[in-house]
C-alpha positions in Angstrom: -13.6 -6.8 0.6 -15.7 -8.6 -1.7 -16.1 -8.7 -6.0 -12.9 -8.0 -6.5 -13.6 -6.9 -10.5 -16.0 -4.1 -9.4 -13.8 -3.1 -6.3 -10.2 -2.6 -8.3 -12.0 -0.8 -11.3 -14.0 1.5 -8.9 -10.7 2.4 -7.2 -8.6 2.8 -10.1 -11.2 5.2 -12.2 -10.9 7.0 -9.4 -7.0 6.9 -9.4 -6.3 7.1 -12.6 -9.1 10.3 -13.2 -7.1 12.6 -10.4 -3.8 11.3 -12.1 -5.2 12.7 -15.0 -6.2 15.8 -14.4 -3.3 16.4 -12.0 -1.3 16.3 -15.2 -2.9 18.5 -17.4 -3.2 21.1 -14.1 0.0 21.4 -13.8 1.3 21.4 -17.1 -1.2 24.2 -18.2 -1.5 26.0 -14.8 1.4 25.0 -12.5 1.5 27.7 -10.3 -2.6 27.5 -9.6 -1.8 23.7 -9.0 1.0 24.0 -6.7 -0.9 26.9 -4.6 -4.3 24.2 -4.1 -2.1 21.5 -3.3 -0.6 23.2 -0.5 -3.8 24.7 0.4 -3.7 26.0 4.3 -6.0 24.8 6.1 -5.7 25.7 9.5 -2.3 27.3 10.3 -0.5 26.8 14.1 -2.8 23.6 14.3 -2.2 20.3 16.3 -2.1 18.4 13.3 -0.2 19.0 10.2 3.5 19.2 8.9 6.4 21.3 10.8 7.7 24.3 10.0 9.2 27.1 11.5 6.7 30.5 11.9 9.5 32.6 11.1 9.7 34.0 14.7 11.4 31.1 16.1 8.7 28.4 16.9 7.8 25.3 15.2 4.2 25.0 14.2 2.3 22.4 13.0 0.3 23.7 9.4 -3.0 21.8 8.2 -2.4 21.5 4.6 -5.0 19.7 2.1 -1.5 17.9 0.7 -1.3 16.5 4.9 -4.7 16.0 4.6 -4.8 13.4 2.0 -1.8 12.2 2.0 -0.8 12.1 6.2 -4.4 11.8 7.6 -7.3 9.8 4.9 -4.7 7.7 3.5 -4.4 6.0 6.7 -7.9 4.8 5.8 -6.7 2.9 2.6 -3.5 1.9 4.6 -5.9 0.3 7.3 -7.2 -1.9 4.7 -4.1 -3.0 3.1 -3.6 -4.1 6.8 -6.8 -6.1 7.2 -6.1 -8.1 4.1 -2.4 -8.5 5.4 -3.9 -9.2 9.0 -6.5 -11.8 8.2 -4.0 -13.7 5.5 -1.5 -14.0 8.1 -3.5 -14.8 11.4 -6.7 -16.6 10.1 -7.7 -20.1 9.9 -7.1 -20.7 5.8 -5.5 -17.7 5.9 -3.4 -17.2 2.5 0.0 -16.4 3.6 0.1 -19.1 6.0 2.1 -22.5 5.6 3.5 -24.6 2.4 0.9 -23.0 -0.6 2.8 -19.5 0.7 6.6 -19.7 0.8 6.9 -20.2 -2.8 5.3 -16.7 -3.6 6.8 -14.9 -0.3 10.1 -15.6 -2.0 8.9 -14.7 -5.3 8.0 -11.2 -3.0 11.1 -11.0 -1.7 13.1 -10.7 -5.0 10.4 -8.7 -6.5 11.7 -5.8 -3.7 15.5 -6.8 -3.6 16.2 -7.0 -7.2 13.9 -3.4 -8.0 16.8 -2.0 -5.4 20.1 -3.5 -6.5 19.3 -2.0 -9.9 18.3 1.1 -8.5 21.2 1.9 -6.6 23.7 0.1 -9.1 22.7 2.4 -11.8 22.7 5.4 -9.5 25.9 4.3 -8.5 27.3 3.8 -12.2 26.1 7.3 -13.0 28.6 9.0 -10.5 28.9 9.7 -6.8 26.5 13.3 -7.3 23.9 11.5 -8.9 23.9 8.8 -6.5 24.1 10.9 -3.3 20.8 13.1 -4.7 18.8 10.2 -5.4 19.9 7.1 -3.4 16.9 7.7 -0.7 14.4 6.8 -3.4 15.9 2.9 -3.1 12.2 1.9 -2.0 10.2 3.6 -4.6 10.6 0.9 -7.1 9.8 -2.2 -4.5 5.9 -1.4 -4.7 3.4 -3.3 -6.4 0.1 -1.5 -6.9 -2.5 -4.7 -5.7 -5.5 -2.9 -8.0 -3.8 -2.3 -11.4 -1.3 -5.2 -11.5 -4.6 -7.6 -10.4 -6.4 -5.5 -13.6 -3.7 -5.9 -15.9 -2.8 -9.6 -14.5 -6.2 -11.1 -15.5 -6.4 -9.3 -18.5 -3.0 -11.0 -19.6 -3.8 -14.5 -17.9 -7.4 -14.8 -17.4 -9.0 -14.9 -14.3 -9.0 -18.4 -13.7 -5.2 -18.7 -14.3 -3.4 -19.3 -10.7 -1.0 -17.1 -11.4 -3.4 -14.5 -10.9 -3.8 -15.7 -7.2 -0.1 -15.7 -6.8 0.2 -12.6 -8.1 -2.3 -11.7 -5.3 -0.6 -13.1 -3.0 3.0 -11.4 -3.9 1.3 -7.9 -4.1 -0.3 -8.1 -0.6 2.8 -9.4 0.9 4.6 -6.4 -0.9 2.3 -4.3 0.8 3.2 -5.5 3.8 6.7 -5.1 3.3 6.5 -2.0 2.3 4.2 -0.6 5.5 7.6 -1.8 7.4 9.9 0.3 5.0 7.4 3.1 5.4 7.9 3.4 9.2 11.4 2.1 9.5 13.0 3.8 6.9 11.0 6.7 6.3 10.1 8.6 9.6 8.3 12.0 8.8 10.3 14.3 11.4 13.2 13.6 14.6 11.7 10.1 15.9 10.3 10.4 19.3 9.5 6.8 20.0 7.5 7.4 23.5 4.7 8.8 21.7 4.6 5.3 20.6 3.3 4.2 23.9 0.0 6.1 22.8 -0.4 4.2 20.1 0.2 0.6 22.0 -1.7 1.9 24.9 -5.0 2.7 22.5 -4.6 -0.7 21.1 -4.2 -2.6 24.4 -7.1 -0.7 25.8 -9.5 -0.5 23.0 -8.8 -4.9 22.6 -8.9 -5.5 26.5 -12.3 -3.5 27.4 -14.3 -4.0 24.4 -13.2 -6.8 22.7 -12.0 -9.7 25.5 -13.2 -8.7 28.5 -17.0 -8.9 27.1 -16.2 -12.4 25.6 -14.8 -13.6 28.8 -17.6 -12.6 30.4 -19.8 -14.1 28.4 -18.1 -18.2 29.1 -21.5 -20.3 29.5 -24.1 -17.8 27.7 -25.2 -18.7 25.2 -26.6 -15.4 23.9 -23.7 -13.7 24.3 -25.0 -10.9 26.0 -22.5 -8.4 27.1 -20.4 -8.5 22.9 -23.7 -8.0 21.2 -24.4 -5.6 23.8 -21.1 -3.5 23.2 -21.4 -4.7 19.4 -24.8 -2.9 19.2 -25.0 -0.1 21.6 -21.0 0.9 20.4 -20.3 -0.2 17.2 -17.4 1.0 15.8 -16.9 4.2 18.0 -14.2 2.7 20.6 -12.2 1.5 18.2 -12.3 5.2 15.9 -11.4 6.8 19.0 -8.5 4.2 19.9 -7.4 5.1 16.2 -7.6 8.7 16.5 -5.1 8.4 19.4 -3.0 5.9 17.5 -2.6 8.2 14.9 -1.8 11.1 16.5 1.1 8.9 18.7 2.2 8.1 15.4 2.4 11.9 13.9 4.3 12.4 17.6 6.5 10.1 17.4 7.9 10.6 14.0 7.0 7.5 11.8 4.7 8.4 9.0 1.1 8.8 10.6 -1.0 7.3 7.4 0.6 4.1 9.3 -1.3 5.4 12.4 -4.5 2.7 12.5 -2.2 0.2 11.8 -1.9 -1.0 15.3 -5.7 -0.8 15.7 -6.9 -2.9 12.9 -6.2 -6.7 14.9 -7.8 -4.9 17.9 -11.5 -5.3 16.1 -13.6 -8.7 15.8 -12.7 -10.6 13.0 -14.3 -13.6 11.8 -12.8 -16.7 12.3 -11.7 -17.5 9.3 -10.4 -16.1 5.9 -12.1 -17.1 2.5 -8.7 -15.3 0.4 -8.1 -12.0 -0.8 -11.4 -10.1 -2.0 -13.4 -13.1 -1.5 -17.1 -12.9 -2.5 -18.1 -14.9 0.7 -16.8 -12.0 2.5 -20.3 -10.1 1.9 -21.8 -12.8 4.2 -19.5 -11.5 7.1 -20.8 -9.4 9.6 -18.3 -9.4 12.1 -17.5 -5.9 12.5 -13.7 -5.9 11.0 -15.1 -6.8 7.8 -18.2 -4.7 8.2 -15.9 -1.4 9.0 -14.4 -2.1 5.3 -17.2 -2.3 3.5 -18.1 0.6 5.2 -15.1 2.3 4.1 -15.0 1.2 0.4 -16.7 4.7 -1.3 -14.4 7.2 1.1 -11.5 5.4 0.0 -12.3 5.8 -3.3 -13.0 8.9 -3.4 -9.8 9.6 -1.0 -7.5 7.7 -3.8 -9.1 10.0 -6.6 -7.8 13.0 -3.9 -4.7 11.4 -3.8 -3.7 11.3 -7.5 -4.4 14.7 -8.0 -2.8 16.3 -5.1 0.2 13.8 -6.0 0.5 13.1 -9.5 1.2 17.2 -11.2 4.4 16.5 -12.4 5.4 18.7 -15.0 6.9 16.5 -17.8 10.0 18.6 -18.7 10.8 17.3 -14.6 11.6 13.8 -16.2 15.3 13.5 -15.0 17.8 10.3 -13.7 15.2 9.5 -10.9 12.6 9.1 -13.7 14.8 6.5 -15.6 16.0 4.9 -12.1 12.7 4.0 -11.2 11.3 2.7 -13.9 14.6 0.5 -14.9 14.0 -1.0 -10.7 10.7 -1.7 -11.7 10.9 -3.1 -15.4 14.4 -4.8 -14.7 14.6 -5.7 -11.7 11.0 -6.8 -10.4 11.0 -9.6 -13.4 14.5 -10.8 -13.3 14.2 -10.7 -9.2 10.7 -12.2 -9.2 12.1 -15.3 -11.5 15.4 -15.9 -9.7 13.8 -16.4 -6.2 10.8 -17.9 -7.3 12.9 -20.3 -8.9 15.1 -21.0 -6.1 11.7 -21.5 -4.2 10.2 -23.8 -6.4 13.4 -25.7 -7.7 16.4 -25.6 -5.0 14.4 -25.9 -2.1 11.6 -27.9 -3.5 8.8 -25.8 -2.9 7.4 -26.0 -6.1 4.7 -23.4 -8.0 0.9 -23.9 -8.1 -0.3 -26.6 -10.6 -1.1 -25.3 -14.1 1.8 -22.4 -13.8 5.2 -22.3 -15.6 8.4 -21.0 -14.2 8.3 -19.2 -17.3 4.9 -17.3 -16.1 7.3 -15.8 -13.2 8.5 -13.4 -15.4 5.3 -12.4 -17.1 4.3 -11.9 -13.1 7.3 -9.8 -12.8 6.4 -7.7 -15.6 2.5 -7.2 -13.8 4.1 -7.0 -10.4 6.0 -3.9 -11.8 3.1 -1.1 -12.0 4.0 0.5 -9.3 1.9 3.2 -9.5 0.2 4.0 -5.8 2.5 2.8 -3.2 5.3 4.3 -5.4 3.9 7.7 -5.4 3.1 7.9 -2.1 6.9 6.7 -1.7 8.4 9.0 -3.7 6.7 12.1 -1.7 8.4 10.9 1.6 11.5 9.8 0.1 12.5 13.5 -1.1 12.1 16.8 -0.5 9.9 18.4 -2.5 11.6 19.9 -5.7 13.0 18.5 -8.8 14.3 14.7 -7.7 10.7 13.6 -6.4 9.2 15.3 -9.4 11.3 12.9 -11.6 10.9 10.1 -9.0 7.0 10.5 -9.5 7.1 10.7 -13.1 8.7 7.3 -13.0 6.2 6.0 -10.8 3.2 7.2 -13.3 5.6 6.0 -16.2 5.3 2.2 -14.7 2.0 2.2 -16.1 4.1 1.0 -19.7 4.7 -2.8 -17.6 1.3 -3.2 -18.4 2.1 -3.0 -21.7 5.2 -4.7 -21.2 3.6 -7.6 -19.8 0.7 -8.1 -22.4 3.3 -8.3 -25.1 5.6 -10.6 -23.1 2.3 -12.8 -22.3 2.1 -13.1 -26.1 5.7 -13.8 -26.6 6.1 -16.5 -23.8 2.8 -18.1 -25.6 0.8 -17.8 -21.8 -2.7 -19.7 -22.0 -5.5 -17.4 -20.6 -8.0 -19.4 -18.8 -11.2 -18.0 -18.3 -12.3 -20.5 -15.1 
């Protein structure tokens, strides 16, 4: 993924305009809203949510809600994984060694402190408050990547390099919060077996088209047999491995917009990572890197999908999950962010990137806490539809107010934008 301005505002006109008129649907219109939302597509299907048919049997139901949210997502979810993948296994990869740990703590409290506030205010506010909304614990660990990177170089320039360890926090978020997504958050009665289709499809599709052609190519050259499968397959082995994937994923219980994720180190990659949405990534043409270029418009458009079939929220639904979110995100991603950014940096000696201030970790904080995205989609597997995730999603589209938070506290703790 490469010009990294053009890419976040693309995807978050895109957000932000279903958001948008998600909200003024179904404040004006509810019922009209609610009935497209759950839209049926194809009923008794093989994929789609379970219910019971009223005579006894469980059916799956093809809604355009599963649609976006259970089957495209996986697409944006895929390419959360690349960058997660490529910073973590690559030569220069940016998660790897010293230049990391500092900001993989920094993650770390940026998730634990956005749930001990959570749940200690949940729990201060009674034992019937906390029992209906203690599930929602994760909503407030996300960090949307797009809008925080927006509002981060608006408040300290792009040049700043806090802005690339606030990159750096937000993707390992997003890897955090893929494992929270299938471990704590299955989508029906686990049935880990089906798993085995999704290893399977990613053993196979790796081992036929992706070693076995390099092994037999030792001592040419040319490389004959890869470009062969490179040119005369393409992509297609690997969108059928995912297919499967994704269905051993809907199976098996976890949430199947994880489902390419055990495809997505299966494809050739480059050797090497140039850092997150690096412009020398258009030069690429390995096909990992090609498949996500290729991807970039769906996605977008699949996003703008997403935030209106998930962001019509009436606002008389604000309730304690409203105010529980956003207090995990405004309290407790700064002060969490700071305290184990500091024991990184100071404790353990790990130090910050030259030119920051430990006093920029809480401005980070403050960025770090649009939530946003991940916290939607969160909040619509965290509860039951009804009133709680209502108010858990209007606190999600409420943390858009860090970014205002953080521009004033940017003033206030005198940051120096740099340009370059």
């Amino acid at each position: 993924m490469y010009r990294v301005w053009n890419f976040v505002t693309s995807y978050s006109l895109f957000l932000i305009g279903g958001a948008i008129l998600a909200l003024i649907w179904a404040n004006t219109n509810p019922e009209s809203y609610h009935h497209f939302v759950e839209f049926v597509i194809v009923d008794d299907f093989f994929i789609g949510h379970l219910h019971d048919d009223g005579h006894g049997h469980v059916v799956r139901t093809l809604t355009l809600h599963y649609l976006v949210n259970d089957v495209l997502m996986a697409l944006f979810f895929a390419i959360a994984a690349k960058e997660v993948w490529e910073a973590v296994i690559l030569k220069n990869g940016s998660l790897r060694g010293k230049k990391a740990a500092t900001p993989l703590f920094a993650t770390a409290g940026g998730m634990f402190g956005p749930i001990a506030v959570y749940l200690g205010i949940a729990y201060a506010m009674g034992s019937e408050t906390y029992s209906a909304v203690a599930n929602g614990w994760a909503i407030p660990t996300a960090t949307d990547i797009a809008f925080s990177y927006l509002v981060g170089r608006m408040v300290f320039g792009a040049g700043h390099p806090a802005v690339r360890f606030l990159l750096l926090l937000a993707i390992a978020d997003d890897a955090a919060g893929l494992l929270i997504l299938a471990i704590f958050y299955p989508s029906g009665d686990l049935a880990p077996e089906w798993l085995l289709l999704s290893l399977g499809a990613a053993v196979g599709v790796y081992v036929i088209f992706n070693m076995l052609p390099r092994l037999m190519d030792k001592g040419d050259q040319l490389r004959t047999r890869s470009t062969w499968v490179r040119k005369k397959l393409s992509f297609w082995p690997y969108l059928i491995a995912g297919c499967l994937s994704w269905y051993g994923f809907q199976e098996s219980g976890l949430h199947p917009a994880l489902g390419l994720l055990p495809i997505v180190p299966t494809i050739p990659h480059a050797d090497r990572a140039f850092g997150f949405f690096a412009d020398a990534e258009r030069h690429l043409h390995d096909l990992l890197n090609e498949i996500e270029h290729a991807l970039k418009y769906p996605v977008e458009i699949i996003l703008g999908l997403f935030g209106l079939l998930n962001a019509g929220v009436e606002f008389s639904s604000m309730g304690p999950a409203t105010w529980l979110v956003l207090a995990g995100l405004l309290i407790g991603k700064p002060i969490g962010i700071f305290l184990f950014g500091w024991i990184a940096a100071k404790p353990l000696g790990l130090g910050i990137p030259e030119g920051m201030r430990l006093i920029d970790l809480v401005v980070i904080g403050f960025v770090a806490a649009i939530g946003f995205t991940v916290s939607l989609f969160v909040a619509s597997v965290a509860f039951d539809a009804g009133p709680v995730q209502d108010a858990a999603k209007m606190g999600a589209l409420f943390s858009f107010f860090a970014a205002v938070v953080a521009i004033v506290a940017g003033k206030a703790l005198r940051v120096e934008k740099q340009e370059s």
